[in-house]
C-alpha positions as CSV (number, residue, x, y, z in Angstrom):
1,X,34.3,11.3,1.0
2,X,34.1,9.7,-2.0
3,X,31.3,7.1,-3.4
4,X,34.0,4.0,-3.0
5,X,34.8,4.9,0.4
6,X,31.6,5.1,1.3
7,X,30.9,1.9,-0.3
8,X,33.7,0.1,1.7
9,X,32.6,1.9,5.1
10,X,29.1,0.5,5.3
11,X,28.5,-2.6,2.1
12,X,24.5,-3.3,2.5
13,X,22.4,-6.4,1.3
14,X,20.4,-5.9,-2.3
15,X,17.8,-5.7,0.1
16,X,15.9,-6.0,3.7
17,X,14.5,-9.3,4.4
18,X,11.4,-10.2,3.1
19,X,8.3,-11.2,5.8
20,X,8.7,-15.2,6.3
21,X,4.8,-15.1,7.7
22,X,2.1,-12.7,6.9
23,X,-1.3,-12.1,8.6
24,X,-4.1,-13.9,7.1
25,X,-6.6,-11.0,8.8
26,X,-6.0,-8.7,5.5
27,X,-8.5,-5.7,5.3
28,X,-9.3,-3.3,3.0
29,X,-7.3,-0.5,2.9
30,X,-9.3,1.6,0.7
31,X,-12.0,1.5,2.7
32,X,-10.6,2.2,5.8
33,X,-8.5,5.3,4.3
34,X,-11.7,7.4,3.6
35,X,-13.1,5.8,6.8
36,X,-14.1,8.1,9.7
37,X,-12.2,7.0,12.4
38,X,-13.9,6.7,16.2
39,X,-12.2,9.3,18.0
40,X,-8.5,11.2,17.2
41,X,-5.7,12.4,19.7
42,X,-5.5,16.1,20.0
43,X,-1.8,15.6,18.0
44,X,0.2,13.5,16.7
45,X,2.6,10.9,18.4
46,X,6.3,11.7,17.0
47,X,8.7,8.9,16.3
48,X,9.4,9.0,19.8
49,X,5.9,7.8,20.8
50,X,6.3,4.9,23.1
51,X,5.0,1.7,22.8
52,X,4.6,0.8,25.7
53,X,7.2,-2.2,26.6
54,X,5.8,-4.7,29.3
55,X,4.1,-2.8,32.1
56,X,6.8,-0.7,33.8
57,X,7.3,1.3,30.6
58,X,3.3,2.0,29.8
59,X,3.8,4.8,32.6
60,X,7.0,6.2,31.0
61,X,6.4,10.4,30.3
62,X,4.0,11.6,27.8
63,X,6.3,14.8,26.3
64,X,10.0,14.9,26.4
65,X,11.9,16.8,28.8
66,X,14.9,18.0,27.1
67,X,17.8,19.3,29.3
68,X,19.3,22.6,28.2
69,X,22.6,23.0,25.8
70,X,25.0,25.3,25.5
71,X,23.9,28.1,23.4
72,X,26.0,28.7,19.6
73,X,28.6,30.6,20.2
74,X,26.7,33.1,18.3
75,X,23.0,33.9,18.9
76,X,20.6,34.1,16.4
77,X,20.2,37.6,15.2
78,X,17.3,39.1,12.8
79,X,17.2,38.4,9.1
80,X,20.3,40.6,7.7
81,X,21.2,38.5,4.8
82,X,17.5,38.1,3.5
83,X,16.6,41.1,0.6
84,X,12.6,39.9,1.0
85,X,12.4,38.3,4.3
86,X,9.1,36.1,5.1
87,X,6.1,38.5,5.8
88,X,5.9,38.8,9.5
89,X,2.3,39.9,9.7
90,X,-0.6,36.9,10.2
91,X,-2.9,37.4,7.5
92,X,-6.2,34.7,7.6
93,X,-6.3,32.0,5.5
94,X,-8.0,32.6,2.1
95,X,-10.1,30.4,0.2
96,X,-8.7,31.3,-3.1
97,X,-5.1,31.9,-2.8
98,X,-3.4,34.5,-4.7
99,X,-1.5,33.7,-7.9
100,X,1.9,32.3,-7.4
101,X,4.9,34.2,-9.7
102,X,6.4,31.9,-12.6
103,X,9.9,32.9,-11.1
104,X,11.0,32.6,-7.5
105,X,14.5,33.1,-5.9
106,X,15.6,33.8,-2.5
107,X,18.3,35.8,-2.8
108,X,21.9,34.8,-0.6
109,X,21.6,31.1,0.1
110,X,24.0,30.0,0.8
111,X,25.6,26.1,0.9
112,X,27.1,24.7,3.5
113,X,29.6,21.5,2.9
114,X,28.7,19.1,5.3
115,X,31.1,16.9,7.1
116,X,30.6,13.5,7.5
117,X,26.7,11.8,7.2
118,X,26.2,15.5,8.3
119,X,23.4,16.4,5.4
120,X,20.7,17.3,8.8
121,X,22.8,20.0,10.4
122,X,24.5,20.8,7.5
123,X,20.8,21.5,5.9
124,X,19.7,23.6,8.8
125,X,22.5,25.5,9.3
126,X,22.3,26.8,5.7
127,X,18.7,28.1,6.2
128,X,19.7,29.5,9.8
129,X,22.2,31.3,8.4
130,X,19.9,32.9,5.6
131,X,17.7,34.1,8.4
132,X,21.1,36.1,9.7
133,X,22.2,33.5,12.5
134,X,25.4,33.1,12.9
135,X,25.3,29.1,13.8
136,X,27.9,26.5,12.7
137,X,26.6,23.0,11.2
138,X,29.1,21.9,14.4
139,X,26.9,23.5,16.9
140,X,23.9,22.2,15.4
141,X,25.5,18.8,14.9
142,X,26.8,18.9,19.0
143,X,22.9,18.7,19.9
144,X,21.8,16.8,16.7
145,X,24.6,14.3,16.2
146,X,26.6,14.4,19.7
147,X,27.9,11.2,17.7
148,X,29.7,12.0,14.2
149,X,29.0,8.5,13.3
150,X,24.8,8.4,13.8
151,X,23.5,8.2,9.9
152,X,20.1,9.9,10.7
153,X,19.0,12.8,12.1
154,X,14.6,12.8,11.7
155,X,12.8,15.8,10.7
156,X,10.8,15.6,14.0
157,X,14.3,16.1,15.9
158,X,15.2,19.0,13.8
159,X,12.0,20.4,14.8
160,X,12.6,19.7,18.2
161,X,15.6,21.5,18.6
162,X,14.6,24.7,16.8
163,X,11.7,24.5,19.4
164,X,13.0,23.9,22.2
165,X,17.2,25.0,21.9
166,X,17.0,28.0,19.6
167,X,15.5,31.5,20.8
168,X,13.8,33.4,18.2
169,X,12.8,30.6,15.8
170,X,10.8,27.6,15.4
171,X,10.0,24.9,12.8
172,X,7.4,22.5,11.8
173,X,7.9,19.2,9.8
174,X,4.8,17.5,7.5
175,X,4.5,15.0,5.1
176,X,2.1,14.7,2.2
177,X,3.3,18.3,0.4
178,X,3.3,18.6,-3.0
179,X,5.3,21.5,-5.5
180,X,2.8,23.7,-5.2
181,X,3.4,24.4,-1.3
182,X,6.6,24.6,-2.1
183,X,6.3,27.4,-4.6
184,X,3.7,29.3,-2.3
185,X,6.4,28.9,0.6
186,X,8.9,30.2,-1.5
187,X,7.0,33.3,-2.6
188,X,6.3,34.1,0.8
189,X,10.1,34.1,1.5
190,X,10.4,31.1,3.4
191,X,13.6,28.3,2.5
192,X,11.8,25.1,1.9
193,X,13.8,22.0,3.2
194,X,12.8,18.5,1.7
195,X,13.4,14.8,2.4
196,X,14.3,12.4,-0.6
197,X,15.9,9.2,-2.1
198,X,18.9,9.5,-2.7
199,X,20.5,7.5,-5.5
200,X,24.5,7.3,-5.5
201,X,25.8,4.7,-8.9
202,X,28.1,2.6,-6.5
203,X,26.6,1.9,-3.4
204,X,22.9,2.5,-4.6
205,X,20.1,4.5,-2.5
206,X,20.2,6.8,0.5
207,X,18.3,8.8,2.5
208,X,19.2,13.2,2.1
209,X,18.4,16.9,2.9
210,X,18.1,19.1,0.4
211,X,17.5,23.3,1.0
212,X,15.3,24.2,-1.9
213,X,15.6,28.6,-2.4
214,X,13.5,28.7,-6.0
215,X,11.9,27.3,-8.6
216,X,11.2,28.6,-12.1
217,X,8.3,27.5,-14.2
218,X,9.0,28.5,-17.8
219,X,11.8,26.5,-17.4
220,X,9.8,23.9,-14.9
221,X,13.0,23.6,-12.7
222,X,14.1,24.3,-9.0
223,X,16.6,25.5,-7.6
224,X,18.2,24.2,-4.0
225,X,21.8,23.8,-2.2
226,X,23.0,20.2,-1.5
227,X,25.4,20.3,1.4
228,X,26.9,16.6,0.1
229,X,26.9,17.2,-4.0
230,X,27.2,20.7,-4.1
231,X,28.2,23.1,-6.3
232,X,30.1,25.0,-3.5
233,X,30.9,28.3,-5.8
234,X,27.1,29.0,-4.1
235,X,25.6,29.0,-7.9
236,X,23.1,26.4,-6.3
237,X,21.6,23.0,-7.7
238,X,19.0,22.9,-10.9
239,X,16.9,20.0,-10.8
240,X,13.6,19.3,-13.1
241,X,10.2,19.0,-11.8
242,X,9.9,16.2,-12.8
243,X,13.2,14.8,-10.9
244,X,12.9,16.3,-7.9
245,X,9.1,14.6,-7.3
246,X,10.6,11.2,-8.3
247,X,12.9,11.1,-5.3
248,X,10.9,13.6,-3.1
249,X,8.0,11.0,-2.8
250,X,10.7,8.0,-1.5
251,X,9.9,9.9,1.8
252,X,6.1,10.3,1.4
253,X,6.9,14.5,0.6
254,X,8.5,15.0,3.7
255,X,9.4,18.7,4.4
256,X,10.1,21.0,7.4
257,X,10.0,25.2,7.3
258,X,11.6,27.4,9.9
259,X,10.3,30.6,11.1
260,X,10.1,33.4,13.2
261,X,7.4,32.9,16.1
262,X,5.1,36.1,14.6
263,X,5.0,34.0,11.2
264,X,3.2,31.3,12.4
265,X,-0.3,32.7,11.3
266,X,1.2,32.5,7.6
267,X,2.9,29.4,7.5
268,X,-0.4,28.1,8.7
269,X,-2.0,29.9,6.1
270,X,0.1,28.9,3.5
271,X,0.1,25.1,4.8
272,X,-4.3,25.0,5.3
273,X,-6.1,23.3,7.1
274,X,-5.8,19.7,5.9
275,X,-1.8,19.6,6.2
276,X,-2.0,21.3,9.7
277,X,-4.3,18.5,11.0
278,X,-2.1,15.8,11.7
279,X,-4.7,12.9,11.1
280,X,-6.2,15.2,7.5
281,X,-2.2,15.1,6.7
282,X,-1.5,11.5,7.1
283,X,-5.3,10.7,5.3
284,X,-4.1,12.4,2.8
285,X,-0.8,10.8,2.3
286,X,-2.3,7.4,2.7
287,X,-4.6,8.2,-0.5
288,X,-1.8,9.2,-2.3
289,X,-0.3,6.1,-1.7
290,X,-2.7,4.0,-2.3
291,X,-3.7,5.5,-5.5
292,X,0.4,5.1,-6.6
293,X,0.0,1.2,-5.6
294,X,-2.6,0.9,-8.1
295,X,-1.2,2.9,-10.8
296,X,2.1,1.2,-10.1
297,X,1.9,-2.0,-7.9
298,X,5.8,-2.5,-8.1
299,X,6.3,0.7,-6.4
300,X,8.3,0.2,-3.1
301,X,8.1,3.5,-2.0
302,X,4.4,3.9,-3.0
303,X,3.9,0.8,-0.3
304,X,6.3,1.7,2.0
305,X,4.3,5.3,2.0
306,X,1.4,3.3,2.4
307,X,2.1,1.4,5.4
308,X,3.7,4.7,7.1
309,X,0.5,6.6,7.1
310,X,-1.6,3.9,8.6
311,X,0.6,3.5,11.1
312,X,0.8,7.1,11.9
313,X,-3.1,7.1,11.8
314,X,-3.5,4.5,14.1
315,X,-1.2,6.5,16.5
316,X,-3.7,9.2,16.3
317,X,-6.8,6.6,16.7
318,X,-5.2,3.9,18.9
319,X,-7.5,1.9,16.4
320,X,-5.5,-1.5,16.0
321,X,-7.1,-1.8,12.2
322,X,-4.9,0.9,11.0
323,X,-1.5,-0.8,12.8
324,X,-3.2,-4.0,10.8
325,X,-3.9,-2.1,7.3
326,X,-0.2,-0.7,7.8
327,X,1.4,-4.1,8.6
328,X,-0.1,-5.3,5.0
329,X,1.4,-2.4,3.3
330,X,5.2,-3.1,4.6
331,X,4.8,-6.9,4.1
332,X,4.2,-5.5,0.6
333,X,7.0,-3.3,0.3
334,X,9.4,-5.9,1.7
335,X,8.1,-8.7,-0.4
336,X,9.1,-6.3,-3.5
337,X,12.1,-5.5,-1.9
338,X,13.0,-3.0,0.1
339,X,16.6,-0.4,-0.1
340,X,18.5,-1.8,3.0
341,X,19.2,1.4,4.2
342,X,15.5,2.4,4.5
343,X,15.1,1.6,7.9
344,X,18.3,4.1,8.7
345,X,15.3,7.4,8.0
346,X,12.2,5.6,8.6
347,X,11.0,3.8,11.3
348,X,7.0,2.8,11.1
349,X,7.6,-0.8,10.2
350,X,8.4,-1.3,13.9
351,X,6.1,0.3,15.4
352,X,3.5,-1.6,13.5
353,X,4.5,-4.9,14.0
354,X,4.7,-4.3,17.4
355,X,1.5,-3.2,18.1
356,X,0.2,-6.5,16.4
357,X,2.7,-8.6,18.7
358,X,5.1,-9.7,15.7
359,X,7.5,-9.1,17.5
360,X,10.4,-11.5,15.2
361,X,9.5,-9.1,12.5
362,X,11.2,-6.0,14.5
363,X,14.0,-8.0,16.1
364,X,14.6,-9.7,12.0
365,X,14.3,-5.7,10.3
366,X,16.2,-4.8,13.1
367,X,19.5,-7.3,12.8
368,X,19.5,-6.8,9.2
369,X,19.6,-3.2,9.8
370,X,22.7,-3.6,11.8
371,X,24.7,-6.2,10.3
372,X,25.9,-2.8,8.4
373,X,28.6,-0.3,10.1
374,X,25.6,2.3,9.4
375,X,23.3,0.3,10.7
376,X,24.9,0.3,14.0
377,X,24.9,3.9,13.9
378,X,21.0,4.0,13.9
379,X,19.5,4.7,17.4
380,X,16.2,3.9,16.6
381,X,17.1,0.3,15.4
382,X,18.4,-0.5,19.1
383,X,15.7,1.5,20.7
384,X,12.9,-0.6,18.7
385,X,14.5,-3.8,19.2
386,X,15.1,-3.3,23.0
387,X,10.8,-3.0,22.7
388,X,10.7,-6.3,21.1
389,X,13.1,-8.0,23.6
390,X,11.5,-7.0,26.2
391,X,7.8,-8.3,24.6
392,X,9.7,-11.4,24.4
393,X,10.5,-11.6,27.8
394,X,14.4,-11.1,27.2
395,X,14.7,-8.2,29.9
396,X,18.3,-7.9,29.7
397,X,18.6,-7.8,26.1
398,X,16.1,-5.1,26.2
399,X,18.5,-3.4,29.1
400,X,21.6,-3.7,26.5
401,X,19.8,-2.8,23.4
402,X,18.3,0.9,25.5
403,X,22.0,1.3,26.4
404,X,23.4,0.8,23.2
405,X,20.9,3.6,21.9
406,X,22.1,5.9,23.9
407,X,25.6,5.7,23.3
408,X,24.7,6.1,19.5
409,X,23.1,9.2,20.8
410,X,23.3,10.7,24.3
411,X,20.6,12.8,23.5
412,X,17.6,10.7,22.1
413,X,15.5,10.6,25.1
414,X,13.1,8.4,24.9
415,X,16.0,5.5,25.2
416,X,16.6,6.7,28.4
417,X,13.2,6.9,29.5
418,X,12.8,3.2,28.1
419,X,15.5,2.1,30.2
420,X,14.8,4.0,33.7
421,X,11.2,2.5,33.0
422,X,12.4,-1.2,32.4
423,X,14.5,-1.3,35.5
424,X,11.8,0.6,37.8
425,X,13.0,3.9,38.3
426,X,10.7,5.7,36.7
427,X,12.6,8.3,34.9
């Protein structure tokens, strides 16, 4: 599909609204980053946590229960198309890890040319089918994207269903990476696959997979498949370090690995203890942030970044200062300006101002969202505004919005469990 097409199919504001009232409680988000915080959950809330929407809904299930899919017509098979596949025994972490090759590539990856807003399935099928599977980017996309026209797939989801649908693999999604986990994944065989900005001349940024295979130092470059750009001849994309960071950090670093179930001990390993501790991980993203915001206080992203890791930290804390300390850091962002498709991928904003009862803010970030045609293809945005309808004591708009999200997506859950909640059934 081509850029104008595109263009024509879902026209966007410059920008997402800017906050019309701001908290005068500001607090210092320095200090609280390095802050100890009172007491942690035992793991992190996903995007699905929920927020508990007047009373019926604070009882709604604490993990999802995902009914079963068809299996691909072809089951996953061991590794045949892999020359060095990931190590499969579980060596202990090491203190000083091994010196990493200047040259990297995994040999046989190939790209897969997605269809339609397809970059998540498309993304995972190309690394599934590296590990020897057999699986189409249409039987990914059935469970994924039951609806062609849904614009996001999140990394927690991919996660989820290589968990929970596909035998013989799993995955795990972070944030806060940086290019030397890359490099150490890739020279432990494993297909990196990374979250970024996406920047297209004539209808400005996006949200993207890419599947990155190898990296070369001398020439400080790596080397991935993009299901949307290509090439398609398989010769693979080349982008500099340099580049690829720029537009990696729009989503915070954002990555997710799949493996086989006896590599977990390495990916661990390779990962250490910091990024496999969900409140060390988003601690450590939130410093990042903040340290960009200083070095370059015009940086959206840096803010956006900013606010997305307190929030995710007071998920892990239920301590309303980081909610507050998150809250500042998206009125930031959205005072600077924020891409208008940003809230298609991400979805913290939300969940922030609703835990500090602005609820406007949502229902305003969430009307701008969809006054595109992508827009309206966002569950999320419906599912977060049925939250802050409901908070505002407009039951049946809460009702509609839940309904809407699930027609977007038959399969995103925590909709349905909104809804059963909201009109007493319990789920």
């Amino acid at each position: 599909m081509s850029e104008e097409v595109i263009h024509q199919v879902a026209p966007v504001a410059t920008a997402l609204p800017a906050p019309q009232q701001v908290s005068d409680n500001a607090i210092d988000i320095g200090s609280l980053i390095d802050a100890q915080p009172a007491t942690t959950l035992d793991s992190a809330p996903d995007e699905t946590e929920l927020i508990g929407v007047p009373a019926a809904l604070e009882d709604a299930p604490a993990a999802a229960t995902v009914a079963p899919v068809v299996e691909p017509t072809a089951a996953p098979t061991e590794a045949a198309l892999t020359p060095t596949p990931a190590a499969t025994d579980t060596p202990a972490p090491t203190p000083t890890p091994m010196p990493l090759p200047e040259r990297v590539v995994l040999e046989n990856m190939g790209v897969v040319k997605q269809s339609f807003n397809n970059c998540g399935p498309a993304n995972l099928t190309q690394v599934l089918n590296w590990y020897g599977s057999a699986i189409t980017q249409t039987d990914v996309a059935a469970y994924l994207k039951p609806n062609p026209e849904d614009r996001n797939v999140s990394p927690w989801q991919i996660a989820d269903y290589v968990n929970e649908q596909l035998t013989g693999y799993k995955a795990l999604a972070r944030s806060g990476g940086d290019l030397e986990m890359i490099k150490r994944f890739l020279a432990a065989g494993f297909p990196v696959v990374i979250e970024k900005g996406y920047e297209l001349p004539d209808s400005g940024w996006w949200g993207h997979y890419l599947t990155i295979y190898g990296y070369d130092d001398q020439l400080e470059e790596l080397y991935s498949q993009d299901s949307y750009l290509g090439p398609f001849d398989g010769s693979g994309r080349v982008d500099a370090y340099t580049e690829f960071l720029h537009y990696w950090q729009q989503f915070s670093n954002t990555f997710y690995v799949v493996y086989r179930p006896e590599q977990e001990e390495t990916v661990k390993s390779i990962l250490g203890e910091e990024m496999y501790d969900d409140f060390k991980m988003w601690q450590k993203v939130a410093g990042i942030a903040e340290t960009e915001t200083l070095q370059r206080p015009d940086d959206v992203f840096a803010w956006f970044n900013l606010g997305t890791a307190l929030t995710r930290m007071g998920g892990l804390t239920g301590e309303n200062q980081y909610y507050q300390g998150g809250a500042q850091a998206f009125d930031k962002a959205r005072e600077l300006g924020l891409p208008p498709r940003m809230l298609w991928y991400q979805f913290q904003p939300y969940l922030a101002y609703l835990k500090l009862d602005r609820y406007q803010d949502v229902v305003t970030l969430a009307d701008a969202t969809l006054e595109t045609q992508g827009g309206r293809n966002v569950e999320e945005t419906f599912w977060y505004k049925g939250h802050a309808l409901a908070y505002l004591g407009d039951i049946q708009g809460a009702i509609t919005a839940y309904e809407t999200a699930l027609t977007v997506n038959a399969n995103f859950y925590p909709a349905q469990w909104s809804l059963d909640s909201l009109r007493g059934t319990g789920g």
